[in-house]
C-alpha positions, 0 to 999 in steps of 0.5 A: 188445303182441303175443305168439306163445308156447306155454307149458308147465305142470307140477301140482308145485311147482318143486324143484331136482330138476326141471331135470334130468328137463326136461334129460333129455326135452328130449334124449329128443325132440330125438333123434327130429330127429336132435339130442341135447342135447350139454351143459348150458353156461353163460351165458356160452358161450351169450351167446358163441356168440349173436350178441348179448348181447340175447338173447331174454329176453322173450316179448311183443313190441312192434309198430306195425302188425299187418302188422309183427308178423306179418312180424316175428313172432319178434323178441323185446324184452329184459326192461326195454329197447326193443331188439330181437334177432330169432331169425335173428340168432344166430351159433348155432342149436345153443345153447338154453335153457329157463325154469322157474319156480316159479309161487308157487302152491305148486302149479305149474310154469312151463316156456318153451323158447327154440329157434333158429327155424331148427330150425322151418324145417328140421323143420314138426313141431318146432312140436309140441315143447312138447306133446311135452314136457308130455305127457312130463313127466305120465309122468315127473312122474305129474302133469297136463301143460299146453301153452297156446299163445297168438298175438295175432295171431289168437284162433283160434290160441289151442290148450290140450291136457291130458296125463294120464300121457301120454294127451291128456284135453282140448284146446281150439283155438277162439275163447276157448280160454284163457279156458276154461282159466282158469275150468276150471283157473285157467291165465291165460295173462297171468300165465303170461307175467309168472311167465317174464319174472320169472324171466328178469329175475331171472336177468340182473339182475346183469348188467342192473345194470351195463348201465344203471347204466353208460348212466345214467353215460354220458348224465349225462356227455354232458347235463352236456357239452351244457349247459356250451355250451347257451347258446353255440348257437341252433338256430332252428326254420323252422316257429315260430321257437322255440330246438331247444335247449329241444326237446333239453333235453326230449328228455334228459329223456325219455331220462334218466326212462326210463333211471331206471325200468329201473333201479329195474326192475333194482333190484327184480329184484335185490333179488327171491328166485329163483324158477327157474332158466335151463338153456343148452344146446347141441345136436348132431347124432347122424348119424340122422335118423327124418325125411324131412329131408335131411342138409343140412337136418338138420345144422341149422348149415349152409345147404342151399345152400352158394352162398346166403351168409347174411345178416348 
C-alpha cells in the first residue's frame, strides 16, 4: 500500500468550536496566494461541482509497481471501494475540503486538507501549506502544533516540524523521522491515517449505504439471470477442455464476497458515533497576488494557455 500525505495534529481535544478557527487561517494563508476562502458549502455543491462522486476520500493508495505509484502519485482510492479518482479529474479546482477528527485520545486533533493538486502546480510553495496551517494553529490554539509529512516512496521523504506558539522547537527529515515522532511524542503516523479514513467513512456512510446496497441488488438480479440459462450454454475452454462456465460462477462469487464486506464496512461505519467533522469550501480569487505567479496561473480556474484544451 502506498501513501503521500502531510497530516496535522493539534495537543487539544476536538470540540465543535475548532472548524471555525481552522476555516479562518485556511482563509489567513490562502490570501498570501492571491486566494480567500469564498464560502463554506455543502456536500452536495461540492460533489456537484467535482467531476465525480468518488472524490478523494481516502489517503493511501493502491499500486502494482513503484514506477506506477510514483507516476500516478495523487490518485486517491474511496474509502471501502477499489475505484479510483485522481485529483487532475475534477471539474473544479476552487472547491476543497478539510478532515478534523477527534483523535479518541481525549487529548489530540486530527486535520488532513484536500486541495486540487493544480494549486501546486500553479504556487511550488503551496506545498508548505499544512506547516503553515500547524504553525497558525499553536498561536491560535496556544498548543503544540505538528505537521507529519509521510511518502512511501522514499524513507528519506518523511519530515516531522514541531510549532510551539508559532516558533519551530524541532524538525526531523532524515531516514526514520517518524518513528522518532512516535517514541519522542507518541504520533504513529499509521493510526493518524486510520483516525482520517475513519472519520471520512463516517461521514459518507449514509451515502455509501445506499451505493452498494443497490450494487449488491444488481448483481443478485444479473447472477439469478445467468443461472436461469447456466445449463443452456457451454463455454469450452482450449487449453484443458473444462466448462468457463463454473470459472464464471467463481467469479460471481468473488465479486459478490466482496460486495458483502464493504457493506458490512459501511454498516460499521454507520452504526459508529461521529468522531469529526468534514468542511467543503470553495475558494476565489481576491484580484492580488504577493507572489511572482502570473495572472493567468494565479487564477487557478483557468488554463494559462487558452489553445491547450484540457484533457477530459
Amino acid at each position: 500500500m502506498a501513501f503521500d500525505s502531510t497530516i496535522i495534529v493539534v495537543g487539544k481535544p476536538y470540540d465543535n468550536r475548532l472548524p471555525a478557527v481552522i476555516l479562518d487561517i485556511t482563509n489567513r494563508l490562502l490570501t498570501q496566494f492571491g486566494i480567500r476562502v469564498e464560502k463554506q458549502v455543502d456536500m452536495k455543491e461540492y460533489e456537484n461541482m467535482t467531476s465525480s462522486k468518488e472524490i478523494n476520500r481516502y489517503i493511501r493508495v493502491r499500486k502494482r509497481t513503484l514506477q506506477q505509484q510514483k507516476s500516478e502519485a495523487t490518485e486517491l482510492v474511496k474509502v471501502g471501494t477499489s475505484r479510483v479518482q485522481a485529483f487532475e479529474r475534477f471539474a473544479s479546482a476552487k472547491y476543497a475540503f478539510v478532515s478534523v477528527s477527534d483523535m479518541e485520545d481525549s487529548t489530540h486533533t486530527v486535520i488532513w486538507f484536500s486541495f486540487h493538486s493544480r494549486l501546486s502546480n500553479a504556487f511550488p510553495e503551496f506545498h508548505d501549506f499544512s506547516y503553515l496551517a500547524a504553525r497558525d494553529l499553536s498561536v491560535d490554539l496556544a498548543t503544540e502544533g505538528y505537521a507529519l509529512e509521510v511518502s512511501s516512496f522514499s524513507r528519506n521523504s518523511d519530515k516531522f516540524v514541531l510549532y510551539v506558539g508559532g516558533r519551530e522547537r524541532h524538525k526531523l527529515s532524515t531516514k526514520g523521522a517518524l518513528t522518532e515522532v512516535k517514541k519522542l511524542y507518541g504520533l504513529d503516523i499509521n493510526v493518524l491515517m486510520l483516525n482520517v479514513d475513519k472519520n471520512m467513512a463516517i461521514h459518507y456512510a449514509p451515502a455509501d449505504h445506499r451505493e452498494v446496497t443497490e450494487e449488491v441488488r444488481t448483481q443478485e438480479k444479473r447472477y439469478t439471470d445467468w443461472k436461469q440459462h447456466r445449463d443452456e450454454i457451454k463455454i469450452e475452454n482450449k487449453e484443458d477442455g473444462s466448462n468457463l462456465m463454473d470459472t464464471f460462477e467463481k467469479e460471481n462469487e468473488i465479486i459478490m464476497n466482496t460486495l458483502k464486506q464493504r457493506q458490512a464496512a459501511v454498516e460499521t461505519a454507520l452504526r459508529t458515533d461521529p468522531i469529526g467533522r468534514i468542511i467543503y469550501f470553495k475558494m476565489a480569487d481576491v484580484g492580488v497576488a504577493k507572489t511572482y505567479v502570473s495572472e493567468n496561473e494565479r487564477l487557478f480556474g483557468r488554463e494559462v494557455n487558452k489553445n491547450v484544451k484540457t484533457k477530459a
